[in-house]
MARGU-278217 format. One record per residue (C-alpha): residue in three letters; x, y, z. Coordinates in steps of 0.2 Angstrom, whole numbers, plus 2048, in hexadecimal, padded with zeros to 3 digits. Last residue first. Layout:
! MARGU-278217
ALAXYZ/...
This chain:
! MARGU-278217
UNKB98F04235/UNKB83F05237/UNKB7FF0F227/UNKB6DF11225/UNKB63F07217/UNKB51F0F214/UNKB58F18203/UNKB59F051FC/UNKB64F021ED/UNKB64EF11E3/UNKB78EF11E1/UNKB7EEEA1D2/UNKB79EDC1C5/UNKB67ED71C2/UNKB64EC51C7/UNKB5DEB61BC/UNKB70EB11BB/UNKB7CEB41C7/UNKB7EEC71CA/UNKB8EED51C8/UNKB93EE71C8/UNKBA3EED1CB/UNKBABEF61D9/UNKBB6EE61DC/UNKBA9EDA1DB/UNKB97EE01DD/UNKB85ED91E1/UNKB8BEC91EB/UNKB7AEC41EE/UNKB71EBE200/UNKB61EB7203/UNKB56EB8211/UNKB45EAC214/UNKB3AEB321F/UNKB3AEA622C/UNKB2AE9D231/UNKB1FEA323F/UNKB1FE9724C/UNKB23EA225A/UNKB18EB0256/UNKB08EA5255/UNKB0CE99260/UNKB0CEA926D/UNKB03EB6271/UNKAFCEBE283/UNKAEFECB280/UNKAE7ED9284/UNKAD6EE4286/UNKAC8ED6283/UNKAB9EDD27F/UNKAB1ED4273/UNKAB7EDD266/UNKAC8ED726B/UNKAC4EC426B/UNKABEEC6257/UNKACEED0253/UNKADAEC525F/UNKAD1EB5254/UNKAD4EBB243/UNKAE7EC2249/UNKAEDEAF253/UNKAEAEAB263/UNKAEDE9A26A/UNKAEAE9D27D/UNKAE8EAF286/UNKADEEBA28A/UNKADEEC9296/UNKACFED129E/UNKAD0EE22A5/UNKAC6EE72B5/UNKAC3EF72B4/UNKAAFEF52B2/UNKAAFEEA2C4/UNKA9FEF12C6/UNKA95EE12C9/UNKA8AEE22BA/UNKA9EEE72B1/UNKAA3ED62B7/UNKA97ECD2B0/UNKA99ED729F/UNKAADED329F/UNKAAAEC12A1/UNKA9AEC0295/UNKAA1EC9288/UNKAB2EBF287/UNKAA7EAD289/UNKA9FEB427A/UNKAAFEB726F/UNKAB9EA8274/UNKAC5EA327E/UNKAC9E8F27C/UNKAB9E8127A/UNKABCE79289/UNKAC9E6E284/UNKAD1E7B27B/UNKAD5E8328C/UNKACDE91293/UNKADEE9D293/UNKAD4EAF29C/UNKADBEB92A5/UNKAD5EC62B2/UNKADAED82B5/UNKAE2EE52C0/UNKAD9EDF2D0/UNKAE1EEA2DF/UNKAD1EF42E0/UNKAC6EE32E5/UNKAD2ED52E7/UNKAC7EC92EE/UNKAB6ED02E5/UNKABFED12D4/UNKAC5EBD2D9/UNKAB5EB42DA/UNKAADEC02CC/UNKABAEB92C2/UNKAB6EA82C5/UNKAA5EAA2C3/UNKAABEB02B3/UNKAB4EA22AE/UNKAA9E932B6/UNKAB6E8A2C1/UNKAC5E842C4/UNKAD6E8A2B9/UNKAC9E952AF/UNKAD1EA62BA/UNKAE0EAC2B6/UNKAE6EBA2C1/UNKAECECA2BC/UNKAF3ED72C7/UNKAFCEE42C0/UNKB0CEE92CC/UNKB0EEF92D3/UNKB09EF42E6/UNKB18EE62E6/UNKB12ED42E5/UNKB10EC92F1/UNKAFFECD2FB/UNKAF5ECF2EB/UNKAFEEBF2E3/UNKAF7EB82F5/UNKAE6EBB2F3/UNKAE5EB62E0/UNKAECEA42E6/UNKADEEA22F2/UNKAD2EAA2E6/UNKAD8E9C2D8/UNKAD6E902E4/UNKADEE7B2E7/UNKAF1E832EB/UNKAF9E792DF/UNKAEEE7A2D1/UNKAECE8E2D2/UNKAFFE8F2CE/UNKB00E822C4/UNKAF4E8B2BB/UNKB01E972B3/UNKB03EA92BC/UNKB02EBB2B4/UNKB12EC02A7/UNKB1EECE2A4/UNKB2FED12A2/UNKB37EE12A7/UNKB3DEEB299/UNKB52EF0295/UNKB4DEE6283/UNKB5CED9288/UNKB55ED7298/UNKB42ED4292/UNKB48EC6286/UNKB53EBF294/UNKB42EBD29F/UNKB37EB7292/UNKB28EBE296/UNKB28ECB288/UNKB1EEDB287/UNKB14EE727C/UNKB16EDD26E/UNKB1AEE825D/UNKB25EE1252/UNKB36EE525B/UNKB2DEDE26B/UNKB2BECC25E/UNKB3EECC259/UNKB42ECD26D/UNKB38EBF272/UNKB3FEB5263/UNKB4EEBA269/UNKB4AEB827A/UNKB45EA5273/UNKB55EA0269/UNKB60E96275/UNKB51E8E280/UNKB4AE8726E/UNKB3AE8C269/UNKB25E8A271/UNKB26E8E285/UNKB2EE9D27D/UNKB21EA4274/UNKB15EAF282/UNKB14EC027B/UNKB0DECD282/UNKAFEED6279/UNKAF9EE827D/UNKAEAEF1275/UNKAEBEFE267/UNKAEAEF525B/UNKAE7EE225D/UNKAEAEDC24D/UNKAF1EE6246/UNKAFFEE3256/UNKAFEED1251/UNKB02ED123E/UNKB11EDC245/UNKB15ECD252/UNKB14EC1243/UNKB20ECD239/UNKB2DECE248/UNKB2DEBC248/UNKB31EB9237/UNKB3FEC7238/UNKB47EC1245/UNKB48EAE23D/UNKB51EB422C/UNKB5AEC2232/UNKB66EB723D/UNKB65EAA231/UNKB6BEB2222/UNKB7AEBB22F/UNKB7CEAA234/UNKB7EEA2224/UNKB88EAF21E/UNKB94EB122A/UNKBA1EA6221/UNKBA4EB2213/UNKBA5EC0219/UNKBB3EC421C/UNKBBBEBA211/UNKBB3EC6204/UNKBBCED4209/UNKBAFEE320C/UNKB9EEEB209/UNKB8FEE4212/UNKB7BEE820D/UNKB6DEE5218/UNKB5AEE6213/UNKB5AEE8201/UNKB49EE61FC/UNKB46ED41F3/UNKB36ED31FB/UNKB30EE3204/UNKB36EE7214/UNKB30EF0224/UNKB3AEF8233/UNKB39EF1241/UNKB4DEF2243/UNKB54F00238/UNKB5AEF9228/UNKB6CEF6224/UNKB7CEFB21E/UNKB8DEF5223/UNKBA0EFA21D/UNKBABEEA224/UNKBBBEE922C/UNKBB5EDD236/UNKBB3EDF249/UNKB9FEE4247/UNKB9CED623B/UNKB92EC7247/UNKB8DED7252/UNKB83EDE242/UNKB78ECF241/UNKB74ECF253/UNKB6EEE2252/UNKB68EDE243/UNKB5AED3249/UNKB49ED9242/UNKB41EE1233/UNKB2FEDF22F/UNKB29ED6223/UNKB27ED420E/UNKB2CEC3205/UNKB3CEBC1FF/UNKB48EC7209/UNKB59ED0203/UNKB6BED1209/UNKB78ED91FE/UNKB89ED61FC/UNKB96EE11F5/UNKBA4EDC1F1/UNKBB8EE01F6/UNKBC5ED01EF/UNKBCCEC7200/UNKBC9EB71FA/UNKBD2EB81E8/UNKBE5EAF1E9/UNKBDDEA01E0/UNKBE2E931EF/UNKBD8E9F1FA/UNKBC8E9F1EE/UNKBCAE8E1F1/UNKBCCE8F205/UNKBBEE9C207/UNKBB2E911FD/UNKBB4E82209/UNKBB0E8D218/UNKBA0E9420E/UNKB9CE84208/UNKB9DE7C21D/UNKB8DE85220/UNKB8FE91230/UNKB8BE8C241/UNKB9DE8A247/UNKBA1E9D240/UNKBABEA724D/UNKB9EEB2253/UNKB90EA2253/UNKB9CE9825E/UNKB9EEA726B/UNKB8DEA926D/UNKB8BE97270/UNKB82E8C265/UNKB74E8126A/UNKB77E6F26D/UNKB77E72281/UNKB7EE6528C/UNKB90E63289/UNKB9AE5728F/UNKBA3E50281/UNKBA9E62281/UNKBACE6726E/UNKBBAE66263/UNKBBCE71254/UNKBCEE6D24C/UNKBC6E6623B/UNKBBCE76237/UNKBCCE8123C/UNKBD5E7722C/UNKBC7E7B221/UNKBC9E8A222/UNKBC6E9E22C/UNKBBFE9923D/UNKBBEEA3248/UNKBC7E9B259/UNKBC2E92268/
């Protein structure tokens, strides 16, 4: 496997007939095979012209405001070129048509990342932005998010990852969690409870298995009415009870603000005041609000993260040689952005 750098290193690709993962390898997105075929095909004209390696400025913009996310990935694509690099801070927020990354250097050399620098930026930062709209959302209480089960294998801990940099507490994804240096976090699913035909049963021996320091909480509408349910389980667990969760399926009407007041009121009659209740299931800001003042303390998010769309990046060659320059309908030279920090 090589960079490619023409047309000619398009035509010698060969992949393994047996391969059984479509998505690109890191090693295939550093050396160009998810870019679009244009910029290979421009790199060869301007070649045949003598003019590829003329020095520009290129700056990177988005069409709507956000939160900033993914740089780290879109500065390893250009970290062995010979490349000056500027860049906002990750979680950082934007502005539409702010500069958010700008790259000084030969043409060629940037030429055929910018697909993938575009998309890089493009996806982090729509789901670093839905995780902001979330942490508003929810203040100063926690949420994990829960989005993997909903993307592509390849991207999900960096969509994981993207939603952390917004403001999520924690990640289940387990890769997400490594490449933040956190531990991943999760409860159970009801398969658990399924199988072994109890929820209590099952909360008896989460207790018994897991380490003294770990928070235990323990879904509780797999079977039964949701707060006997979690009356069930509080006098099991006693002390050891961190808190409940609650995922009541759409089904069954889903979580919702009254069936949050009488879980946590039932088990405050009882005393079991420090018992947290955690929900889960379709969330979305309007409904973490309304579930919040209810008294629900976190949350586990997901479709809403997962799905949110790209924030579309665009990126202009804003000087040629040292001298200013834009297609029509755009100003020519640099738009300046004090926020950009030098990263090479």
């Amino acid at each position: 496997m090589a960079e490619i750098r023409n047309l000619a290193d398009v035509k010698k690709i060969e992949l393994d007939p047996n391969r059984q993962i479509h998505s690109a390898s890191e090693q295939e997105i550093l050396d160009g095979y998810t870019t679009d075929i244009y910029f290979v095909r421009t790199v060869d004209i301007l070649d045949s012209m003598g003019i590829a390696d003329k020095t520009v400025t290129a700056e990177i913009f988005p069409r709507k405001p956000g939160i900033f996310a993914g740089i780290q990935e879109a500065f390893n694509v250009l970290k062995n070129k010979d490349l000056e690099i500027w860049a906002l801070p990750e979680g950082e927020s934007f502005e539409g048509k702010e500069t958010v990354m700008r790259i000084i250097g030969s043409y060629r050399e940037i030429c055929i990342y910018e697909t993938i620098l575009l998309g890089i930026l493009a996806s982090s930062c729509g789901w670093a932005t839905a995780a902001r709209e979330c942490r508003e959302a929810c203040k100063d209480k926690s949420f994990i998010v829960f989005g993997s089960r909903h993307v592509h294998p390849s991207v999900a801990p960096v969509m994981e990852r993207a939603a952390f940099i917004g403001g999520a507490n924690g990640v289940s994804n387990i890769l997400a969690a490594k490449l933040l240096g956190i531990e991943p976090s999760g409860t159970l699913p009801h398969a658990s409870f399924l199988i072994a035909g109890d929820t209590v049963s099952v909360a008896q021996a989460y207790d018994n298995t897991m380490p003294e320091n770990h928070k235990r909480i323990v879904l509780i509408d797999t079977f039964k009415d949701e707060a006997e349910e979690a009356l069930r389980v509080a006098k099991a667990l006693g002390g050891n009870l961190y808190g409940i969760r609650l995922d009541t399926p759409s089904e069954r009407g889903g979580v919702t603000a009254e069936l949050v007041k009488e879980v946590r009121a039932r088990l405050d009659m009882e005393g079991y005041k420090d018992v947290k209740i955690f929900v889960s299931g379709g969330l979305y800001p309007d409904k973490i609000k309304l579930l919040s003042e209810a008294g629900a303390d976190s949350f586990g998010i997901g479709s809403y993260i997962s799905g949110a769309s790209a924030i579309d990046m665009t990126m202009d060659l804003k000087e040629i040689e040292g001298k200013p320059i834009a297609k029509r309908g755009r100003i020519p030279g640099r738009v300046e952005n004090p926020k950009l920090i030098r990263l090479k």
